[in-house]
C-alpha positions as MATLAB code, in Angstrom:
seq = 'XXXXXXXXXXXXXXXXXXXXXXXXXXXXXXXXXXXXXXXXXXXXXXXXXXXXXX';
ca = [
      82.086  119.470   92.240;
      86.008  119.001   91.848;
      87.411  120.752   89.253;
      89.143  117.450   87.046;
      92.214  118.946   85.655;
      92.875  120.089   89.346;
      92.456  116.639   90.757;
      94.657  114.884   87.585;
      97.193  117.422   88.570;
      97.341  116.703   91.812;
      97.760  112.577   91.191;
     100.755  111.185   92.373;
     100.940  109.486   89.085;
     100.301  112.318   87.079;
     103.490  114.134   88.171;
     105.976  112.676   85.171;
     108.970  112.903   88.101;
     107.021  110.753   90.413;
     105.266  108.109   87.959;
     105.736  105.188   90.270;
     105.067  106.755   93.370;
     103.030  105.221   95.719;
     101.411  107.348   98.319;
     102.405  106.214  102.262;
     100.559  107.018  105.294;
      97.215  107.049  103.468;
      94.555  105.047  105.928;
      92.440  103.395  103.194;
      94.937  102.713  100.237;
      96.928   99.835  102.245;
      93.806   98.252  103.693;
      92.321   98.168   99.559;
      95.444   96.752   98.196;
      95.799   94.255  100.545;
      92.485   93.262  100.184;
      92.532   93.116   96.852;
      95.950   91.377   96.251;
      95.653   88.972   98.845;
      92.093   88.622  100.242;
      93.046   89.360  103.685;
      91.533   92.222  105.633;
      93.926   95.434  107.622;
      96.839   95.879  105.218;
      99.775   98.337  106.216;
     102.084  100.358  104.039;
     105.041   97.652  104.897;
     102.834   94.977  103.197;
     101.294   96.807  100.389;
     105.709   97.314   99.317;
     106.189   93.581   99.605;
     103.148   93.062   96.996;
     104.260   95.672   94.782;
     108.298   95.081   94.975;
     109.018   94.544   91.057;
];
């Protein structure tokens, strides 16, 4: 089992530098967001920083 405090430490978001960070390149995370913003299936990092542009 993972130890937790390694994993939180790890986080993207738990780095106080990088709060808003938002991991590229990962092969699931796109496809998830996507899904999950817009209903369609196969997002890509370009698409997943359209939906999430502030």
């Amino acid at each position: 089992m993972r130890n937790l405090e390694t994993t939180r430490l790890r986080s993207p978001a738990a780095h106080p530098r990088r709060s808003g960070a938002l991991p590229l390149g990962d092969l699931h995370l796109p496809v998830q967001v996507g899904y999950a913003l817009t209903g369609a299936q196969g997002g890509t990092d370009e698409q997943v920083l359209q939906l999430l542009e502030p």
